[in-house]
C-alpha positions as CSV (number, residue, x, y, z in Angstrom):
1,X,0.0,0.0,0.0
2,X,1.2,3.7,-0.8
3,X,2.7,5.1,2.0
4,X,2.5,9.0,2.0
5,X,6.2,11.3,1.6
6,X,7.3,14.1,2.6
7,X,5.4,15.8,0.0
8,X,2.1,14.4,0.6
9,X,2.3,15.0,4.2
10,X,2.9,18.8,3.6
11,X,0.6,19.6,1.1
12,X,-2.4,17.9,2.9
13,X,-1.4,19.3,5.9
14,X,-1.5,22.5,3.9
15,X,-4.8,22.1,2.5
16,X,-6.4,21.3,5.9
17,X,-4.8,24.6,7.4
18,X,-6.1,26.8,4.6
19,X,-9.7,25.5,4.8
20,X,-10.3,25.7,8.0
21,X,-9.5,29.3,7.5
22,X,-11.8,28.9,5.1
23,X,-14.6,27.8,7.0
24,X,-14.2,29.5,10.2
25,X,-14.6,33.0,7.8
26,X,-18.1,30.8,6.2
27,X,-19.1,30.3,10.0
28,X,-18.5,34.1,10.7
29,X,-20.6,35.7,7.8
30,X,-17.3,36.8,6.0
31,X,-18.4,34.7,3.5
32,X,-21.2,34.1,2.0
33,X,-22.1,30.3,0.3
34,X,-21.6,31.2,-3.3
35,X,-18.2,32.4,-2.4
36,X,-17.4,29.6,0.0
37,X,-18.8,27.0,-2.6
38,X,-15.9,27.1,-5.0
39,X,-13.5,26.4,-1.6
40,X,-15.8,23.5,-0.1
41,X,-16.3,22.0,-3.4
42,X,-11.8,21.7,-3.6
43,X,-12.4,19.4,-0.7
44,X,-15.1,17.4,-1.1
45,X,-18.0,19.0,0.6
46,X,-21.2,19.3,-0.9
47,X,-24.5,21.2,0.7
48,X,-26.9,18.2,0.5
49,X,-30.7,18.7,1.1
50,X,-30.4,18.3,5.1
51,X,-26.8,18.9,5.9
52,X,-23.5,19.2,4.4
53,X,-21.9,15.8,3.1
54,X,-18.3,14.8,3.4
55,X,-16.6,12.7,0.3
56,X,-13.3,10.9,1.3
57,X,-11.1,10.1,-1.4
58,X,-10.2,6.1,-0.9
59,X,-7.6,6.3,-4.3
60,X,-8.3,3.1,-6.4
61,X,-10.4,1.7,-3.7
62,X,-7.3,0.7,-1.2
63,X,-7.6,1.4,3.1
64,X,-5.5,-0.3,5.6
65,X,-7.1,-1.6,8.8
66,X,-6.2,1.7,10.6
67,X,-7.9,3.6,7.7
68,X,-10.9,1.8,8.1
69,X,-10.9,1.9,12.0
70,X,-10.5,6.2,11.7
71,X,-13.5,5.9,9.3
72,X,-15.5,4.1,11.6
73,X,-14.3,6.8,14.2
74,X,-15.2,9.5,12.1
75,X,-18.9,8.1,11.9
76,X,-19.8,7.6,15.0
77,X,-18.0,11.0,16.4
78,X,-19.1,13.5,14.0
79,X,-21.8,11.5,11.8
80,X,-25.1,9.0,12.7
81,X,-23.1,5.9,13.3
82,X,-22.5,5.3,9.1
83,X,-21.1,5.6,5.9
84,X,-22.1,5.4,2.6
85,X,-19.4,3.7,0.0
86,X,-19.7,5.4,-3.4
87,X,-19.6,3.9,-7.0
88,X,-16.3,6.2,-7.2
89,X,-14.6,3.7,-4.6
90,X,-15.2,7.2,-2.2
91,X,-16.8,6.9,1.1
92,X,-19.7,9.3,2.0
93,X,-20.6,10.8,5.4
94,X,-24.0,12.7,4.5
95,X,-24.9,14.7,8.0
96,X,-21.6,16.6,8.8
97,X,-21.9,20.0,10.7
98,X,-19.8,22.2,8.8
99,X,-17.8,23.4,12.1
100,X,-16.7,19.8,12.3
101,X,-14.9,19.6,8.8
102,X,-11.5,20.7,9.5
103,X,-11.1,18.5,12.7
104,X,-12.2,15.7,10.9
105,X,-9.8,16.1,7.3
106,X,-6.8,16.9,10.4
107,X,-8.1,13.8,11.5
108,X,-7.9,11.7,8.2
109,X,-4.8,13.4,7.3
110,X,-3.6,11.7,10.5
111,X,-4.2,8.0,8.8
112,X,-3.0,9.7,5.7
113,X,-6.4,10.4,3.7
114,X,-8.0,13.4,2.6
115,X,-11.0,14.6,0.6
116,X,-9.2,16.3,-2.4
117,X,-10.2,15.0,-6.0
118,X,-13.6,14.0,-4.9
119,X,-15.9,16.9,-6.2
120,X,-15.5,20.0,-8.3
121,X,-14.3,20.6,-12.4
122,X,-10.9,18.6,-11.2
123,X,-9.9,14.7,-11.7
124,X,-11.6,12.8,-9.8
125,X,-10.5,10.1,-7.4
126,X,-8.8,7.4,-9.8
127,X,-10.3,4.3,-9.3
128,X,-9.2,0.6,-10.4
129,X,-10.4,-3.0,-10.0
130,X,-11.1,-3.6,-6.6
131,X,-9.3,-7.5,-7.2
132,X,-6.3,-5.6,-8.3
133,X,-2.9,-7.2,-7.6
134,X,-5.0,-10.3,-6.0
135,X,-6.7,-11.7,-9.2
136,X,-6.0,-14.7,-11.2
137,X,-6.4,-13.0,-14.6
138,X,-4.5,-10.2,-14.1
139,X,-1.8,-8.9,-16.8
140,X,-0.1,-6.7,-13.6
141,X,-1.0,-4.8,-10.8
142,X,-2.8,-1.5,-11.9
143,X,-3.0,0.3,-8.6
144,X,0.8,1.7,-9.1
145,X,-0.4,3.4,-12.3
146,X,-3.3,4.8,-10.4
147,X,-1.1,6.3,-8.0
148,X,1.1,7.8,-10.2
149,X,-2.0,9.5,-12.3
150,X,-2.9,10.6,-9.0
151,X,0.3,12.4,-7.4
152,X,0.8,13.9,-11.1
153,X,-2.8,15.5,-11.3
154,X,-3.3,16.7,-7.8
155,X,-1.8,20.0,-8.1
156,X,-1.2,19.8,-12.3
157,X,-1.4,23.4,-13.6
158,X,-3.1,21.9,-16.7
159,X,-6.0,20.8,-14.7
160,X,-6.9,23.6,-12.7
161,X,-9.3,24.8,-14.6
162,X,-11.2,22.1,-16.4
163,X,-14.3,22.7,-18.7
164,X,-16.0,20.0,-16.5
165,X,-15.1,16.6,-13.9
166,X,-13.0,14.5,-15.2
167,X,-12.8,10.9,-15.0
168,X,-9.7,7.7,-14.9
169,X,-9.9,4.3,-14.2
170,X,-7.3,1.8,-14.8
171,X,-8.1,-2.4,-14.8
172,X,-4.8,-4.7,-15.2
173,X,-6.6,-7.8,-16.4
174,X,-8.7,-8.5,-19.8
175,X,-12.1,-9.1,-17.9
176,X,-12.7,-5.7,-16.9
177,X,-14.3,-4.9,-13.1
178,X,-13.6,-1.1,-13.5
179,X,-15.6,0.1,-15.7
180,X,-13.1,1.9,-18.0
181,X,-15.1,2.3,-21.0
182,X,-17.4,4.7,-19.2
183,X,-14.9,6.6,-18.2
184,X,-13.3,9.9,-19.5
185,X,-9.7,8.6,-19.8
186,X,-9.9,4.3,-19.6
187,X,-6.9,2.5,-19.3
188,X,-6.4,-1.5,-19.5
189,X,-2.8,-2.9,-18.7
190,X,-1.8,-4.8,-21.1
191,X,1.6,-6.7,-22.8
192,X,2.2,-6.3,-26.6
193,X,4.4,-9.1,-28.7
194,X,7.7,-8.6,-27.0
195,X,6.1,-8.8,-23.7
196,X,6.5,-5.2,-22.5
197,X,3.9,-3.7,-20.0
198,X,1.5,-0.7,-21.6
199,X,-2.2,0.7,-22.0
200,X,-4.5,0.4,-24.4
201,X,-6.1,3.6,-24.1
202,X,-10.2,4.5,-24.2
203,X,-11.3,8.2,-23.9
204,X,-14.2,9.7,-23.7
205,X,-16.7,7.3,-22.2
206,X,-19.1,8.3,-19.4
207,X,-22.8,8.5,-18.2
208,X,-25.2,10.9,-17.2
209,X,-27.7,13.0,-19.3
210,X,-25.7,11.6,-22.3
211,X,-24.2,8.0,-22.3
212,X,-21.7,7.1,-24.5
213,X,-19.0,4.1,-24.3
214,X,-15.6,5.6,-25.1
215,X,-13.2,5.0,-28.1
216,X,-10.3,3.3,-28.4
217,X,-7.7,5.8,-29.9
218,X,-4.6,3.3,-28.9
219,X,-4.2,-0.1,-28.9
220,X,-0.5,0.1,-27.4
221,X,0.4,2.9,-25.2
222,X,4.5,2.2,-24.3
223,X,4.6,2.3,-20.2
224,X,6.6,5.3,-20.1
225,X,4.6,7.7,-22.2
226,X,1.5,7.5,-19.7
227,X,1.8,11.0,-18.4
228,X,2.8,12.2,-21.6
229,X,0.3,10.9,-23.4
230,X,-2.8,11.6,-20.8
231,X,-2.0,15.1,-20.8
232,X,-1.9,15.6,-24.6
233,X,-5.6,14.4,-24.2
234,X,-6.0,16.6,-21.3
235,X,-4.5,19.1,-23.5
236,X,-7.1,18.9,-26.8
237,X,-10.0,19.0,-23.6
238,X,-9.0,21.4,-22.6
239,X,-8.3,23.5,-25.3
240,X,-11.3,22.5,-27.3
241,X,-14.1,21.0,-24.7
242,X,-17.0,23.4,-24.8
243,X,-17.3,25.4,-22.1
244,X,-20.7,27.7,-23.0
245,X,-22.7,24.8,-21.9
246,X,-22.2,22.3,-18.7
247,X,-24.0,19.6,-19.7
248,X,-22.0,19.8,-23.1
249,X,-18.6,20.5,-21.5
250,X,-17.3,16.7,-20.6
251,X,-15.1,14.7,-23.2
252,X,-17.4,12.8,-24.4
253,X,-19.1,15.6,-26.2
254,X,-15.8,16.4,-28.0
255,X,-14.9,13.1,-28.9
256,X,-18.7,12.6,-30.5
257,X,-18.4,16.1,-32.2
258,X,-14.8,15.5,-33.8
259,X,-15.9,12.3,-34.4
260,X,-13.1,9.0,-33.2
261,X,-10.4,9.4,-35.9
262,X,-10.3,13.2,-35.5
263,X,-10.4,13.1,-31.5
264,X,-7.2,10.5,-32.3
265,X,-5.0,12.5,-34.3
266,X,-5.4,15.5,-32.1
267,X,-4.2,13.9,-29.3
268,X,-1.5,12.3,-31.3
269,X,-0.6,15.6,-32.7
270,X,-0.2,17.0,-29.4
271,X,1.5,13.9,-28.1
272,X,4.4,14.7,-30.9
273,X,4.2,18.0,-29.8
274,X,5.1,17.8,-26.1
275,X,6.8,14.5,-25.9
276,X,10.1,16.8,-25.9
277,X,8.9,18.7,-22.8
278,X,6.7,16.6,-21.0
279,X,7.6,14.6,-18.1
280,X,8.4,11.0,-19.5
281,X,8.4,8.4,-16.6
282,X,11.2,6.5,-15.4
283,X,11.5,2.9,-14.9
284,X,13.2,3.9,-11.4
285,X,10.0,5.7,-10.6
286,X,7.9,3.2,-12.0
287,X,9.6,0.5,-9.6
288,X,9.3,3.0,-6.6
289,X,5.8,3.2,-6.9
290,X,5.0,-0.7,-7.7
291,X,7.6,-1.3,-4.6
292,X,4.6,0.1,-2.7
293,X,2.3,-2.6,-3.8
294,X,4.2,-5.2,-3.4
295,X,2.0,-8.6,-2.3
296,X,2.1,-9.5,1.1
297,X,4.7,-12.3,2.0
298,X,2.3,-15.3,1.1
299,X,2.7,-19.0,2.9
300,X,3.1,-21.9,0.1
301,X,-0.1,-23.5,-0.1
302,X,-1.6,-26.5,-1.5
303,X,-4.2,-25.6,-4.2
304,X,-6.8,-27.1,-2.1
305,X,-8.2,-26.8,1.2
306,X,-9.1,-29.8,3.3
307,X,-10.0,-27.5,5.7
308,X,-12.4,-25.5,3.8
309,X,-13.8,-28.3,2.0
310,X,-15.0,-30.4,5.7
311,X,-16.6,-26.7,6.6
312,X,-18.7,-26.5,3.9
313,X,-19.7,-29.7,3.8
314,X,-20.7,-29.1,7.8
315,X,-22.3,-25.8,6.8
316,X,-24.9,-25.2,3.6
317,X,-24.9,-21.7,4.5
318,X,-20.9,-20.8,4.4
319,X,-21.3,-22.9,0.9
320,X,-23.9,-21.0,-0.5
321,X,-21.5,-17.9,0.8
322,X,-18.6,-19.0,-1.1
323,X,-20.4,-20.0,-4.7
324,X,-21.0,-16.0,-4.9
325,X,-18.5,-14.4,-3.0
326,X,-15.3,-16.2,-3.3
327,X,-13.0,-15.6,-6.0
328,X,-10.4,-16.9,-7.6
329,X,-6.5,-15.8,-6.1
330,X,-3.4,-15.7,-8.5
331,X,-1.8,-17.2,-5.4
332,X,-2.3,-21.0,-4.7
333,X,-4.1,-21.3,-1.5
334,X,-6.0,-18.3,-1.3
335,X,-9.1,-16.7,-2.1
336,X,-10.3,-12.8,-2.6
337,X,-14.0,-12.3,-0.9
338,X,-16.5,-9.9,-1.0
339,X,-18.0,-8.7,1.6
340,X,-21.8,-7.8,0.4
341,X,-23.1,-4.2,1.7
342,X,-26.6,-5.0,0.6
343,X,-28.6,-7.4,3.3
344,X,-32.0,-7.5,2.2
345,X,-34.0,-4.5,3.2
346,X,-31.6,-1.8,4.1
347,X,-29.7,0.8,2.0
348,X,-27.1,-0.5,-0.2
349,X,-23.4,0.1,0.6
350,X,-24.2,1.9,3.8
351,X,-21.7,0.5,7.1
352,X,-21.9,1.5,10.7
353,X,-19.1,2.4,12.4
354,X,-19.1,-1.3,13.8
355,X,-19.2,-3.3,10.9
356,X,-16.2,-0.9,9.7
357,X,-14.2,-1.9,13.0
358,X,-15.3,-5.6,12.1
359,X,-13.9,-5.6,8.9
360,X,-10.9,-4.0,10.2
361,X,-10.0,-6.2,12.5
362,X,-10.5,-8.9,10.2
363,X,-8.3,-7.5,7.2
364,X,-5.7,-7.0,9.7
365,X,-6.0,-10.8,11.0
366,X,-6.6,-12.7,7.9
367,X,-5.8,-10.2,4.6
368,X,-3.0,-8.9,5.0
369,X,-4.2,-5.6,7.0
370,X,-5.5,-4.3,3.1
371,X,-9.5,-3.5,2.5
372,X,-10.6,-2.7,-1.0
373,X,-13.9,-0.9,-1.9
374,X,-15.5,-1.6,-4.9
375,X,-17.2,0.8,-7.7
376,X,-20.4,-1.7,-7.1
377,X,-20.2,-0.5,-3.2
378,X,-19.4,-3.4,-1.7
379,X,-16.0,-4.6,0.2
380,X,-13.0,-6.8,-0.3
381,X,-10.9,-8.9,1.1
382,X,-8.1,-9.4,-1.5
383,X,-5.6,-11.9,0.9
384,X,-7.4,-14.6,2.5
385,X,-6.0,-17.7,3.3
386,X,-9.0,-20.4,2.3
387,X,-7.6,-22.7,5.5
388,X,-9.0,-19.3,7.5
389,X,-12.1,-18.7,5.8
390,X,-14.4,-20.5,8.0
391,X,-13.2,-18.0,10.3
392,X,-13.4,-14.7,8.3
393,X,-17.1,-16.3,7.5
394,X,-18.2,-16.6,11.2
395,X,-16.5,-13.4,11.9
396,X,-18.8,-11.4,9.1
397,X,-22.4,-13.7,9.9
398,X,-22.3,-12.3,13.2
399,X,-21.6,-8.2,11.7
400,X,-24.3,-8.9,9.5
401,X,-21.9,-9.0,6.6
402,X,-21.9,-12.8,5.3
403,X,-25.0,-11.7,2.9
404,X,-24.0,-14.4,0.2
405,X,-25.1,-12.2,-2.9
406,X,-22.5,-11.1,-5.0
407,X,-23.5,-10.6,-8.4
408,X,-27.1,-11.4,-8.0
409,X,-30.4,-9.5,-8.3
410,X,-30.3,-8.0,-4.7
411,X,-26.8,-6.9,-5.0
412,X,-28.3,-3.9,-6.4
413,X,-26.3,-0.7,-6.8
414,X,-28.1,3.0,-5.9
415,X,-27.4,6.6,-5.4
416,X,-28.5,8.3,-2.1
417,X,-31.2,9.7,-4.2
418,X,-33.6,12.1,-2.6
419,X,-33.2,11.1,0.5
420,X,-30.3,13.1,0.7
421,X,-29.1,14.4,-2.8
422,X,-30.2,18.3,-4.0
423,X,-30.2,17.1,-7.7
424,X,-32.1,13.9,-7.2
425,X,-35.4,13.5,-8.6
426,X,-37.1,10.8,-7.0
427,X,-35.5,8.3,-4.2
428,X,-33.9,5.5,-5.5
429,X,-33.2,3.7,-1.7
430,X,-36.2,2.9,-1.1
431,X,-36.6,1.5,-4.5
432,X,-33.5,-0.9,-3.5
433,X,-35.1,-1.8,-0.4
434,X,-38.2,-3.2,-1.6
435,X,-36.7,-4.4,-4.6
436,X,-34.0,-6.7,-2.2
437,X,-37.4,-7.7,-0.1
438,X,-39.3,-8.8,-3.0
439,X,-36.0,-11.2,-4.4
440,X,-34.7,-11.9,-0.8
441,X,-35.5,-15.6,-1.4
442,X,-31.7,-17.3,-1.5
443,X,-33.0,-19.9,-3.7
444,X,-34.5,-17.6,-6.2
445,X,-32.1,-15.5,-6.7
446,X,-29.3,-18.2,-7.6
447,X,-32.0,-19.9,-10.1
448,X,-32.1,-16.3,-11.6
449,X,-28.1,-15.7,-11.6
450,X,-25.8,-13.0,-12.4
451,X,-27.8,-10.0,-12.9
452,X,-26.4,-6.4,-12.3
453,X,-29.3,-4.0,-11.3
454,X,-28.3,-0.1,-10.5
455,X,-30.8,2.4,-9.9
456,X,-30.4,6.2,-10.0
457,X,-32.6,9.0,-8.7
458,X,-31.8,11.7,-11.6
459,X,-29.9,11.3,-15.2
460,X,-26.9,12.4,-13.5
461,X,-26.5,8.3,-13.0
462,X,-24.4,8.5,-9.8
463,X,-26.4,4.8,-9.4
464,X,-25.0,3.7,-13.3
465,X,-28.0,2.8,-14.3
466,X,-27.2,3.1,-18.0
467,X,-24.6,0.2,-17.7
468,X,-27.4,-2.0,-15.4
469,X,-28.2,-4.8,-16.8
470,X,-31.5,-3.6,-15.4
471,X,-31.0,0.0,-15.3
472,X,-33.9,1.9,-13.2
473,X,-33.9,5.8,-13.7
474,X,-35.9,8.1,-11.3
475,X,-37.9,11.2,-12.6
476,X,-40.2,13.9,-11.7
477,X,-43.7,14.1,-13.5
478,X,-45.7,17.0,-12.3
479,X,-44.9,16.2,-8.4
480,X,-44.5,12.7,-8.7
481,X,-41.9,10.0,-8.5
482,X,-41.7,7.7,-12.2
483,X,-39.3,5.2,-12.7
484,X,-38.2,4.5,-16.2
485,X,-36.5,1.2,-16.9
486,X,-33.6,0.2,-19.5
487,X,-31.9,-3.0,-19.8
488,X,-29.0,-5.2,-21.8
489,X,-26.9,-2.1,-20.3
490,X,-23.2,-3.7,-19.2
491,X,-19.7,-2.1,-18.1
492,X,-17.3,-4.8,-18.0
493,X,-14.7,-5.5,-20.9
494,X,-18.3,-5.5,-23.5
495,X,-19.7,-2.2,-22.4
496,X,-22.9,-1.5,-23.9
497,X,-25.4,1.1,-22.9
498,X,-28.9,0.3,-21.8
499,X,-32.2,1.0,-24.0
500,X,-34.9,2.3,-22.6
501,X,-38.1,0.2,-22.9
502,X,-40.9,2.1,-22.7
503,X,-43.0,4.7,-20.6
504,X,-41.9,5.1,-17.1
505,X,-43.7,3.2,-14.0
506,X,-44.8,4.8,-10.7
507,X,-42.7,4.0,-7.2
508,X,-45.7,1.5,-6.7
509,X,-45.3,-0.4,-9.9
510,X,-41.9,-0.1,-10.4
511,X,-41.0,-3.5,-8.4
512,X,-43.7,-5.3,-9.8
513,X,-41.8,-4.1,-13.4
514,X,-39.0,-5.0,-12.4
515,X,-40.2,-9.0,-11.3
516,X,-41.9,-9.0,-14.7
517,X,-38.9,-8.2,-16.7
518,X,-36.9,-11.7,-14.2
519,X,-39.8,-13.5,-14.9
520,X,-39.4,-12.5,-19.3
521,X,-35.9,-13.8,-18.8
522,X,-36.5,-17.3,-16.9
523,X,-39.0,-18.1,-19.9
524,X,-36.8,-17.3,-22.5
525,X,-33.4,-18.1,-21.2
526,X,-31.9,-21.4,-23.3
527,X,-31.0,-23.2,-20.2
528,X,-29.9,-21.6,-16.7
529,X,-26.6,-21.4,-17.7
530,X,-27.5,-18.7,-20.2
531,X,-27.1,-14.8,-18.2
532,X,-29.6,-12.7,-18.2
533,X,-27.6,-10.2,-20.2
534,X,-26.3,-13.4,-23.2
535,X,-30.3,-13.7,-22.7
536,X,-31.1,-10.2,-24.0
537,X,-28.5,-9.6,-26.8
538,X,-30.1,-13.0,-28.1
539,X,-33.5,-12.0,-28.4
540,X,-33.5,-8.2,-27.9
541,X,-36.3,-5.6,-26.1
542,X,-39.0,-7.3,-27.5
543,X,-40.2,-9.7,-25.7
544,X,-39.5,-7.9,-22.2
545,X,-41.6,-5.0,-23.7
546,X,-44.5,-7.3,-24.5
547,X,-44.5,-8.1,-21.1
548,X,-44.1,-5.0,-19.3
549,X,-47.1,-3.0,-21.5
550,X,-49.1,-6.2,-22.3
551,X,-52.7,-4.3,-20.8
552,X,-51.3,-0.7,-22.3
């Protein structure tokens, strides 16, 4: 795990200094909320409907055990007793008294964290595959890339005044749990024919009010032209991103109006032109960085556990656990585990401070002392031995965090909606709630199978609904809450963008919309081993329209 320097220490420190200036002159009336917005907004407050909300950067999903334990501090301190984990790998505290914030970012500076990058026209948090370093399919460790995107664009004079966000993830493996190609900048690790490490490089993916899956504009990017190469597309963004219009200002609107092999030989063009001036990076720095991520000292294992193996046998319940949430480890031995934030009936990806100090104490026991937070807003345990998940297992049942539903039709993604959210619509919590209630039956949901379902209470698609296999979007119709539905959406390594079906549903027949569109799928489906989403490239909207608008 990255381990702050010199440098880091001072400028956070810095930061925190400066804005509690900043907010002690808010709290005195010196100044007034649109001039203190611009300053909040550089550290990752927002004004939320009720109170002021907190985002903590968590940089490609990573905390240690003590990062996790401040959190849970933090949350039961100066918040209600939770947190909500974000689809940006971020972690959310939503009822914050604005006199608290600078003794709680002096307090996360502390466990070296910090809220910069998580709100305002900057890059955002970088975020990569929560299995990174851990997986079985992995081309190479993307997390040291991350890191190096972010201590290059924190204080970058090229982005301090961006038309818009702006987005990076990285993924070091071929099956692709980050998301890239909705991103502004996507980047996938990758070795060419000589078997030398680069990127293939996507830009101009994203979400929101207009969806679009981003290009490919290289297929090989050498390692030591990332920087170079990211800033040349910073560059033509930033140059040429339209900035009369918000909702028209991110990269994706350029790349659609210059069209892909335009948008490519710009950024090539001014590649050529700054790859004399532009900081090219070193092996020696490369190594530095990956030095930091170096696995854990690992006993040799057999492949297989005995151990685990006479516990599941013993206990149908830690087996039904382990068919969704254990995955498979590049190391012999080992396994990586989620740890599910979505037990039926409550919100998803919300923890209270003692489920944070569980987790903790289990990540420093049994993974290493390393936590990862995934963009699906769930947890990870990237190191465990399988001889000591029996353990881990007991350890989370009594939390309430052995929920064995990875991947299925309860582990739902949502935004905070209008709960708490001042551009929400219509509330997309309760949605998931009732939604989780209606599929809580284990049985049905592993006859159903993989199905991704992400709701979001405006277009701004905090929840990713567009990439949902069932995607659920919330809007306002005179007053009242309408749910529209889209579906065959995906963001893996075969990103595709939801279609919308048809008119929208109200909050009280959006569940029983969402059951008819399973149902569609069971009767159709080839066999169970055919996914929902194989299912509806096969045959298309048709026949889940039929069903939804039979008695229109």
């Amino acid at each position: 795990m990255y381990r702050y320097d010199e440098f880091d220490h001072a400028f956070v420190n810095e930061r925190v200094a400066e804005f509690s200036d900043q907010v002690a002159r808010r709290l005195s009336g010196e100044l007034t909320e649109d001039q203190f917005k611009p300053l909040r907004l550089m550290n990752g407050v927002y004004l939320q409907l009720h109170a002021y909300m907190l985002r903590i950067a968590i940089p490609y999903g990573t905390l240690s055990s003590r990062q996790m334990r401040r959190l849970a501090h933090i949350a039961r301190t100066y918040d209600r007793d939770y947190g909500h984990f974000t689809t940006r790998q971020n972690l959310q505290f939503n009822w914050i008294r604005l006199a608290d914030m600078p003794a709680i970012l002096k307090e996360l500076a502390e466990v070296e964290m910090h809220a910069i990058q998580t709100s305002g026209n900057c890059i955002r948090n970088v975020t990569a595959d929560h299995f990174a370093g851990a997986a079985a399919d992995e081309v190479g460790d993307p997390r040291p890339y991350a890191e190096i995107l972010r201590q290059w664009s924190s204080i970058h004079p090229e982005f301090t005044y961006l038309p818009r966000k702006f987005k990076l993830a990285v993924t070091g493996a071929p099956n692709d749990r980050a998301a890239i190609q909705v991103h502004d900048i996507g980047l996938e690790l990758k070795r060419n024919a000589k078997g030398e490490i680069g990127f293939a490089v996507f830009v101009g993916g994203g979400q929101g009010r207009t969806p679009m899956v981003a290009k490919r504009i290289r297929d090989f990017l050498p390692e030591a032209d990332l920087l170079t190469y990211c800033e040349a597309i910073l560059r033509v963004y930033n140059l040429d991103g339209r900035r009369d219009n918000k909702y028209k200002a991110r990269i994706k609107i350029l790349v659609h109006e210059m069209g892909e092999d335009e948008m490519r030989q710009a950024v090539e063009r001014e590649f050529a032109a700054i790859g004399r001036t532009a900081l090219t990076l070193p092996a020696e720095e490369i190594a530095r960085i990956q030095s930091y991520f170096a696995p854990p000292v690992l006993a040799t294992l057999p492949a297989h556990s005995d151990v685990l193996d006479k516990a599941k046998a013993a206990d149908p319940e830690l087996a039904r656990f382990l068919r969704r949430n254990l995955h498979a480890h590049r190391t012999p031995g080992y396994g990586i585990l989620t740890v599910s934030l979505k037990p039926t009936g409550l919100p998803p990806g919300d923890a209270t401070s003692a489920q944070m100090d569980v987790i903790a104490d289990i990540a420093e026991r049994y993974s290493a002392d390393e936590i990862r937070v995934s963009h699906e807003q769930n947890l990870v345990l990237p190191w465990v031995c399988l001889d000591d998940i029996p353990a881990v297992y007991a350890a989370l049942k009594r939390a309430g965090l052995a929920t064995p539903n990875a991947g299925l039709v309860t582990d739902i993604i949502a935004c905070p909606g209008l709960d708490y959210c001042a551009l929400a619509n219509a509330r997309s919590i309760p949605v998931a709630q009732r939604i989780s209630e209606r599929f809580a039956a284990l049985d049905r949901q592993e006859e159903i199978g993989e199905l991704k379902l992400k709701i979001s209470g405006c277009i701004n698609a905090c929840g990713h609904h567009h990439v949902g296999h069932i995607g659920i979007l919330g809007v306002d119709r005179k007053g009242e809450e309408f749910y529209q539905i889209t579906l065959g959406g995906s963001g893996d390594e075969t990103t595709s963008i939801g279609e919308i079906v048809g008119r929208g549903f109200s909050s009280d027949e959006v569940v029983d919309a969402v059951e008819t569109v399973v149902e569609t799928y069971l009767k159709i489906r080839t066999s169970p081993a055919e996914k929902f989403l194989d299912a509806y490239r096969r045959v298309g909207e048709a026949p889940f329209r039929e069903a939804l608008y039979a008695d229109a």
